[in-house]
C-alpha positions as CSV (number, residue, x, y, z in Angstrom):
1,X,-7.0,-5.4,-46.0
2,X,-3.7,-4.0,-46.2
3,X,-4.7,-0.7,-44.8
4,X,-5.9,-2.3,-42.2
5,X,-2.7,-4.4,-41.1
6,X,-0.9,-0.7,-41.3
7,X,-3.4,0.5,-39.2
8,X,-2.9,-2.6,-36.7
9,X,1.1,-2.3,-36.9
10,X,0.9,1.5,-36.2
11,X,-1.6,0.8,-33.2
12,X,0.6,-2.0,-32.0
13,X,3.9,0.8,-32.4
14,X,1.9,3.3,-30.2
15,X,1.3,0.9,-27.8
16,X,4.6,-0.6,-27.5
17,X,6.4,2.9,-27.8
18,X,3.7,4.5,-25.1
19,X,4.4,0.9,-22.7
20,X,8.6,2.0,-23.3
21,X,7.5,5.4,-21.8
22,X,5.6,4.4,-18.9
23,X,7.8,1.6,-18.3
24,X,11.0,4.6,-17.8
25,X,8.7,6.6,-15.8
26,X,8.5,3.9,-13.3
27,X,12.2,3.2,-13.2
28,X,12.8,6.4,-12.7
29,X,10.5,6.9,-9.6
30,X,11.8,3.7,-8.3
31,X,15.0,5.9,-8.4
32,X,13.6,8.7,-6.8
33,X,12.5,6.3,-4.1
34,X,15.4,4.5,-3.8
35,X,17.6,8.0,-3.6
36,X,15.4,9.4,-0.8
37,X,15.8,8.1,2.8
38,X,12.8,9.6,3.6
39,X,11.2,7.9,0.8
40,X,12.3,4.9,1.7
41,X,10.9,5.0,4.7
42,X,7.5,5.9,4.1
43,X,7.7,2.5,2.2
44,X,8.6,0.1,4.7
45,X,6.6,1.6,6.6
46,X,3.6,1.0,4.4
47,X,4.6,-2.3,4.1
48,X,5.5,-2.9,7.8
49,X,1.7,-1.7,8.3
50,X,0.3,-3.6,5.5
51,X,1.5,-7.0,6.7
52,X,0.3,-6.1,9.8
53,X,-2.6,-5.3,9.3
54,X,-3.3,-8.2,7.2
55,X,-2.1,-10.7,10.1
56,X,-4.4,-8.9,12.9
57,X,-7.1,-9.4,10.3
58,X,-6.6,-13.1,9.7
59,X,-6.3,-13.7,13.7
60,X,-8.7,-11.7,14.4
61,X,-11.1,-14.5,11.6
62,X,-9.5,-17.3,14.1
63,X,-10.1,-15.9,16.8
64,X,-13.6,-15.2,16.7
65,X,-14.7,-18.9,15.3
66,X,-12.5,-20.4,18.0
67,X,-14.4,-18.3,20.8
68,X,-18.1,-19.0,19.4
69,X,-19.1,-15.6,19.9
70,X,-22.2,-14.1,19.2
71,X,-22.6,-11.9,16.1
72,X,-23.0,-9.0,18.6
73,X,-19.7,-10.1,21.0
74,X,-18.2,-10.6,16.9
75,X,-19.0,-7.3,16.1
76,X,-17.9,-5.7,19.3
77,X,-14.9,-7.6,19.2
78,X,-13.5,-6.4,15.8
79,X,-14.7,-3.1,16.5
80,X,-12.4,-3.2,19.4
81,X,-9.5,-4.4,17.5
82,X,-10.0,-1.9,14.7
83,X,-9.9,1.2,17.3
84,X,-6.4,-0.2,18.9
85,X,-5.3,-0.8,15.6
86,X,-6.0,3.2,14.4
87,X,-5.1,4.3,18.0
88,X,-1.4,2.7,17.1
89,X,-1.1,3.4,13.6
90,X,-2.1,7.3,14.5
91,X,0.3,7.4,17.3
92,X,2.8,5.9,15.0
93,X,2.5,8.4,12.2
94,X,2.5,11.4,14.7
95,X,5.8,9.9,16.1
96,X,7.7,9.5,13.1
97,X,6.1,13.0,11.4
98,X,7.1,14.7,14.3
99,X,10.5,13.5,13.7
100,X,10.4,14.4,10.6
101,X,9.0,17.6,10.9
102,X,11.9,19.1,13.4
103,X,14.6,17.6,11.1
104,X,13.5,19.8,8.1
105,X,12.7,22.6,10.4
């Protein structure tokens, strides 16, 4: 029995000390992130589409049961949302790459 609570305490050491380590390898890429302009950037805008995207999906829901379409208007419906929404968000990223691109260049 007592073997087996050392066992147990050194299990729950490695764990704690291995939680400690991951737990500083996060701070410090929060760091990294935080140091970076660029970095920071490609995070809002993650989030910025995120959101987004999230909000087009939930009106696009609304939307379609306020209408009473069909499941073929429905589908052809989303469909055309999704395409805009990829159309933007690819113009978007080629926009601010570009930007990016010449700056380092």
């Amino acid at each position: 029995a007592e073997a087996k609570t050392v066992t147990e305490s050194s299990n729950k050491h490695n764990s704690q000390s291995q939680t400690r380590k991951q737990n500083k390898i996060f701070s410090q890429r929060l760091k990294t992130i935080y140091d970076d302009d660029y970095l920071r950037l490609i995070v809002v805008y993650t989030l910025c589409y995120t959101i987004t995207m999230n909000l087009i999906y939930v009106d696009r829901l609304s939307i379609v049961q306020e209408a009473e379409f069909s499941v073929q208007e429905a589908a052809s419906f989303s469909a055309s949302v999704n395409l805009a929404s990829a159309v933007i968000t690819i113009t978007l990223q080629i926009i601010l790459s570009t930007g990016s691109l010449v700056k380092y260049f």
